[in-house]
C-alpha positions as CSV (number, residue, x, y, z in Angstrom):
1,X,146.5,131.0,114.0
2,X,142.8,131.3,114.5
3,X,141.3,131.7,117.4
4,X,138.8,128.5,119.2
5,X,135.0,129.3,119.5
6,X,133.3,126.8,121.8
7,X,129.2,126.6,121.0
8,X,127.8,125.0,124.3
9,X,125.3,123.2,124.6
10,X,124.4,122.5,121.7
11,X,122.2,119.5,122.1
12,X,120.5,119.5,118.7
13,X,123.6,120.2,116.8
14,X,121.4,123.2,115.6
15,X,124.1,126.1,115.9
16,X,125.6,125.3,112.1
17,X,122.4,125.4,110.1
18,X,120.9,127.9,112.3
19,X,123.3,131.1,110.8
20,X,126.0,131.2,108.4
21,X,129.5,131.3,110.5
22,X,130.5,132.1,107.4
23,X,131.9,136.2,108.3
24,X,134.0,134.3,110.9
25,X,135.4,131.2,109.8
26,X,138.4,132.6,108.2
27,X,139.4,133.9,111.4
28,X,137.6,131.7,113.9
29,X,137.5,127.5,114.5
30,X,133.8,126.9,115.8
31,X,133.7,123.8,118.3
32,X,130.0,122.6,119.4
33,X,129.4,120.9,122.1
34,X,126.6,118.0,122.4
35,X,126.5,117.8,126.1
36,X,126.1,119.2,129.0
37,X,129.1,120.0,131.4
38,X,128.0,119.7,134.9
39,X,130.7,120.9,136.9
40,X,133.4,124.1,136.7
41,X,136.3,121.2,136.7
42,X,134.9,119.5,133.3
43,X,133.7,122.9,131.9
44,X,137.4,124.2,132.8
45,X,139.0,121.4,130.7
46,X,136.5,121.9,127.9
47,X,137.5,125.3,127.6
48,X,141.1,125.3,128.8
49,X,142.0,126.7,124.9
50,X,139.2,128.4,124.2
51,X,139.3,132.2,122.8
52,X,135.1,132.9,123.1
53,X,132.3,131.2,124.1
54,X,128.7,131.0,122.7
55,X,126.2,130.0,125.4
56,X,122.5,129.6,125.5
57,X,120.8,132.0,128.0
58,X,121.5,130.7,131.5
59,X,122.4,127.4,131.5
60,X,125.6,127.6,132.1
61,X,126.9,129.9,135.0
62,X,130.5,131.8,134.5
63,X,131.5,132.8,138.3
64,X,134.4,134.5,138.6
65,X,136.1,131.4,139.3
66,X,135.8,130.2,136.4
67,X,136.5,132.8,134.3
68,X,140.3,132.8,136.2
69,X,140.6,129.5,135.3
70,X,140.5,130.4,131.5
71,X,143.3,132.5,130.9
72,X,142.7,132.6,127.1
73,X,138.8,133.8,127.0
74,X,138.5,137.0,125.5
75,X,134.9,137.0,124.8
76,X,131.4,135.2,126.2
77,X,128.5,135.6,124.1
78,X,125.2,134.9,126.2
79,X,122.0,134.7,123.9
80,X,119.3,137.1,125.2
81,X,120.2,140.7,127.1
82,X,120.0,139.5,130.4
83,X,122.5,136.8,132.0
84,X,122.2,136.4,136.0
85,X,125.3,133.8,135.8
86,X,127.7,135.9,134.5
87,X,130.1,137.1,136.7
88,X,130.1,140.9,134.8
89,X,132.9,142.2,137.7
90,X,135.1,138.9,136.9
91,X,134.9,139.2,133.5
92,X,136.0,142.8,132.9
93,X,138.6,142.4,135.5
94,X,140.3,139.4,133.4
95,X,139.8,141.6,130.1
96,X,136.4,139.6,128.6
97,X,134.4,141.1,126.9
98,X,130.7,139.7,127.5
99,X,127.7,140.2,124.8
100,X,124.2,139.4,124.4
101,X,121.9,138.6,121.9
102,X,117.6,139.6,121.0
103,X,115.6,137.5,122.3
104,X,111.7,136.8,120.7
105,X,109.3,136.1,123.5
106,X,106.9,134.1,121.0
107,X,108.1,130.6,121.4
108,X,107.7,130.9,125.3
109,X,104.0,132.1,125.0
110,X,103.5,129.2,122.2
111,X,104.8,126.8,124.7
112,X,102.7,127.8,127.6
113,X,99.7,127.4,125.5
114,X,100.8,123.9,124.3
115,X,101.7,122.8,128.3
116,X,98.2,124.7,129.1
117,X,96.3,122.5,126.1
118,X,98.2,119.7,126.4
119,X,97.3,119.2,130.3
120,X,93.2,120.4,130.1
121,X,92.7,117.9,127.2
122,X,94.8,115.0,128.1
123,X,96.4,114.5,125.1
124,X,100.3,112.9,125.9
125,X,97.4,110.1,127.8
126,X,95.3,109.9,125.4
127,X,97.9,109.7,122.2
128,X,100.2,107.0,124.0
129,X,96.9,105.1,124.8
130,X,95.9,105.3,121.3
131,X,99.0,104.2,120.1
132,X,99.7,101.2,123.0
133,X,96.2,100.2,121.5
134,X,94.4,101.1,125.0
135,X,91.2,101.9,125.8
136,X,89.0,104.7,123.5
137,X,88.9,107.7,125.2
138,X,90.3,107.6,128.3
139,X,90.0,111.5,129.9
140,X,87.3,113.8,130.0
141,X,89.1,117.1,129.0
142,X,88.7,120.5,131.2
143,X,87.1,123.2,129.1
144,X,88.8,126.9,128.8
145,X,86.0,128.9,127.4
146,X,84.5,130.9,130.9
147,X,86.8,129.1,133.1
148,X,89.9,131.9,135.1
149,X,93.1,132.0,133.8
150,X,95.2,133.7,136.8
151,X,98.8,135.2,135.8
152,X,101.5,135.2,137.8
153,X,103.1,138.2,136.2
154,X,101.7,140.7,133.3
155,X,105.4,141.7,131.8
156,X,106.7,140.7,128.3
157,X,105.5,137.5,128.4
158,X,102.5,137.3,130.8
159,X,100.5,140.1,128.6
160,X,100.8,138.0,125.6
161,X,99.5,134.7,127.4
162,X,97.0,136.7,128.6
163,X,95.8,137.8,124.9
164,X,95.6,134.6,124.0
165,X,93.2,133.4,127.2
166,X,91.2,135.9,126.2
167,X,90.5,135.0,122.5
168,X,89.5,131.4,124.1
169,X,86.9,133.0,126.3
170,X,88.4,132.7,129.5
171,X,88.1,135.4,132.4
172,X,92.0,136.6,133.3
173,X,93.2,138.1,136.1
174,X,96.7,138.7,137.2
175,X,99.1,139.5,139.9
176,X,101.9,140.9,140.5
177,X,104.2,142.9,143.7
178,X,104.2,146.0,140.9
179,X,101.5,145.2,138.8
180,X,99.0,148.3,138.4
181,X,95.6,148.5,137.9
182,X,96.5,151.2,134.8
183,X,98.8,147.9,133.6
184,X,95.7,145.6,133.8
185,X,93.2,148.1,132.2
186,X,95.6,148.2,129.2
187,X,96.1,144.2,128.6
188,X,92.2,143.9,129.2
189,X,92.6,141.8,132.5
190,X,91.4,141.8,136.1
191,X,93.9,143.1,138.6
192,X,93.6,140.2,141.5
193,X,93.6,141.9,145.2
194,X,96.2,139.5,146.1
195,X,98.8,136.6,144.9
196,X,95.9,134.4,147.3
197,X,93.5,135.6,145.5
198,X,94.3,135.1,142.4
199,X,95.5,131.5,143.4
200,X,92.4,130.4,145.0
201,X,89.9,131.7,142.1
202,X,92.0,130.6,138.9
203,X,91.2,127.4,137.5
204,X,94.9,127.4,135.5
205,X,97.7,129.2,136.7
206,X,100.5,130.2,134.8
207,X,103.8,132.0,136.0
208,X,105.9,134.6,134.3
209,X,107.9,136.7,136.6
210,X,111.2,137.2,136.6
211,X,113.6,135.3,139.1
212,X,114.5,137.9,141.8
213,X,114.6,138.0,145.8
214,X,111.1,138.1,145.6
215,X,109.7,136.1,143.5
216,X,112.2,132.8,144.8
217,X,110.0,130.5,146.4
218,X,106.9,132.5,146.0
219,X,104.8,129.6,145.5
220,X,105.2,127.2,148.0
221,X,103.5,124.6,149.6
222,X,101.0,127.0,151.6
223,X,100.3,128.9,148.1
224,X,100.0,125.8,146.1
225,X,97.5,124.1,149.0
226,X,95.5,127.5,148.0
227,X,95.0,126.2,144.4
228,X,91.6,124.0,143.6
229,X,91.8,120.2,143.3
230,X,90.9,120.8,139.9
231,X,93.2,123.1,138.9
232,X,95.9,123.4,136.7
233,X,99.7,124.8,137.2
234,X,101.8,126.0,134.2
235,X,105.5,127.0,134.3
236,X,107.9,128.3,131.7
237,X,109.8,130.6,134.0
238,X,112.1,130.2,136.5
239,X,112.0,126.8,138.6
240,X,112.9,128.5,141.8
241,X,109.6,130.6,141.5
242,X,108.2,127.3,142.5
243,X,109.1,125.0,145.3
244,X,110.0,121.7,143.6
245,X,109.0,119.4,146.4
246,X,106.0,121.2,147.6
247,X,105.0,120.5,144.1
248,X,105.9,117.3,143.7
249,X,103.9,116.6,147.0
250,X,100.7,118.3,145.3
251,X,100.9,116.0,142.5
252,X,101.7,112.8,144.2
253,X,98.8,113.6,146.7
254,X,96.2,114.7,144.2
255,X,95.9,118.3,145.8
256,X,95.8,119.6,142.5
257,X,94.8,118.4,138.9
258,X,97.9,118.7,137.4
259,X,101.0,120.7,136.2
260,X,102.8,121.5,133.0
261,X,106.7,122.6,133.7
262,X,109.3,123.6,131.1
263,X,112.0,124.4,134.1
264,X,113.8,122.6,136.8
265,X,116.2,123.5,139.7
266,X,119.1,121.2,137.9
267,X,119.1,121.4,134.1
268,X,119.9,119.1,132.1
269,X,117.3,116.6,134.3
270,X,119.5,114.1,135.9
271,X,118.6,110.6,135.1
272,X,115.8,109.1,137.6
273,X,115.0,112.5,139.2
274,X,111.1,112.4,140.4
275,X,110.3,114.8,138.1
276,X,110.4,112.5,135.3
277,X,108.0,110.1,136.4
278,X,105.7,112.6,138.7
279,X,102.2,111.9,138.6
280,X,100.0,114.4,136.6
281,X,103.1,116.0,135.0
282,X,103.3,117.6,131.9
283,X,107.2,118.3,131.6
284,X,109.5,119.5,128.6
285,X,113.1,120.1,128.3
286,X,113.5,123.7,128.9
287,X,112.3,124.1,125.6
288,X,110.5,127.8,125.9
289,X,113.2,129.4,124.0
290,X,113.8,126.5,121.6
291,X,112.5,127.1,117.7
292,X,113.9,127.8,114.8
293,X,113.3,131.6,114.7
294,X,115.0,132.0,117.9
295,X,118.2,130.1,117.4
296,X,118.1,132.1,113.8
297,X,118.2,135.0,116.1
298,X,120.8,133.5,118.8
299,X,123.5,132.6,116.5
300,X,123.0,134.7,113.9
301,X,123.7,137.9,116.3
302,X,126.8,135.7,118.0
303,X,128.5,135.6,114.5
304,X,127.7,139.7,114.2
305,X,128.9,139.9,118.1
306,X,132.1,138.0,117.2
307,X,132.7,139.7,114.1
308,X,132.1,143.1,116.0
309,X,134.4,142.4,118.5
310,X,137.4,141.0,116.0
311,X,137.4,144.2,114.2
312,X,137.5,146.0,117.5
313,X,133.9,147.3,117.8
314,X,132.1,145.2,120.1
315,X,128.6,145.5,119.9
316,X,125.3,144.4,122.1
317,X,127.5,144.4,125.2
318,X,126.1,143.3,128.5
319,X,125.3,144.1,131.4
């Protein structure tokens, strides 16, 4: 009998095309799933018969609760090689075996730059108008060339924005609770004296930390009243970096120009949640990670990490 892979979320049915399952299927039925599950009951039932699991970085958590509900799981694969919702304890106390995946950092850095673009020249207004048949021209766009780009964050990600800021002229500084002025010197950017600092002179903001005691919440709404009416909040991180209703607030009230956000504190979006129709919001489906190279990477590595593990040599094992 072969054993029951279930793909979660899967919302493009892109896992298929995006490797050959090929080395597995003799030994292996592949299930996708199209939806999202949105509680441990229904994700329990999904995967009462299921022998491994494939599962897109952290969108779905697997608290030890849940992995003693699944008495058949022998082995989670999480894309990337770093998972905060697994329960790592759980799982190697019921006998799973948990694996990760590479992750490329590209697509998020593309997809700051297109929320960053996409809010300083207006163009989701100005293409809809075009295409409602509305007025001609109906913005006047915010220029990037000698205006501050301030980074929250100068890691994997952050350094690489940064790069990129630079080549458009901008003047970059960044801030972070260990960032170094030896780290700044090497990227080419200004070491801000303080996250208020760097808040209150940076005409775009853009956040790339990673989620931890300290960085939850660490823009609130005493941080984000710090920010110029006329500037500009990107965020392709963590939603809990940011307070969501302090920032809705901002943009309902005009306090600040606008904000581009690729993350949200429930994911999938529920249907009629303010975010969706926010005022000066540029939002996207948690699509930082999404292209074609990446889910290459994702699901090609799963098929290695379940072959690996079938033949008894489990490999790219987490934490």
């Amino acid at each position: 009998m072969r054993l029951r892979c279930a793909v979660l979320d899967d919302f493009q049915g892109a896992a298929a095309e995006a490797a050959d399952w090929g080395p597995v299927t003799e030994d292996v039925e592949v299930v996708s799933f199209d939806g999202h599950f949105a509680d441990e009951d229904a994700l329990a039932d999904a995967l009462a018969d299921a022998d491994i699991v494939v599962t897109l970085r952290e969108r779905v958590a697997f608290p030890g609760s849940l992995i003693a509900r699944l008495p058949r799981l022998r082995l989670i694969v999480a894309s990337g090689m770093r998972n905060s919702v697994i329960d790592y304890a759980a799982a190697e106390a019921h006998g799973v075996t948990v694996c990760g995946t590479a992750s490329s950092s590209t697509p998020p850095v593309e997809l700051t730059w297109a929320l960053l673009l996409g809010l300083a020249r207006g163009i989701v207004e100005e293409s809809n108008g075009l295409r409602a048949d509305g007025p001609w021209q109906r913005t006047v766009g915010a220029d990037l060339h000698g205006r501050r780009l301030g980074l929250l964050g100068l890691g994997r990600i952050g350094s690489r924005v940064a790069r990129v800021g630079l080549a458009f002229g901008m003047r970059v500084g960044a801030w972070s609770h260990h960032l170094t002025q030896e780290r700044a010197d090497e990227v080419g950017v200004e070491l801000a004296p303080s996250k208020e600092d760097l808040l209150r002179e940076s005409d775009f903001v853009s956040v790339h930390l990673a989620l931890g005691e300290r960085s939850r919440g660490l823009l609130g709404a005493a941080e984000l009243a710090l920010l110029k009416p006329t500037a500009y909040l990107v965020n392709t991180s963590r939603a809990a970096i940011v307070d969501q209703d302090a920032l809705l607030a901002a943009l309902h009230d005009g306090r600040i120009a606008g904000a581009g956000v690729d993350v949200f504190d429930v994911e999938p979006l529920p249907v009629g949640h303010p975010m969706r129709t926010a005022p000066r919001l540029l939002a996207t489906p948690h699509l930082g990670y999404v292209s074609r190279a990446n889910y290459a990477t994702y699901y090609g590595q799963a098929v290695e990490n379940i072959r690996a593990f079938l033949d008894g040599a489990p490999v790219r094992r987490l934490p």
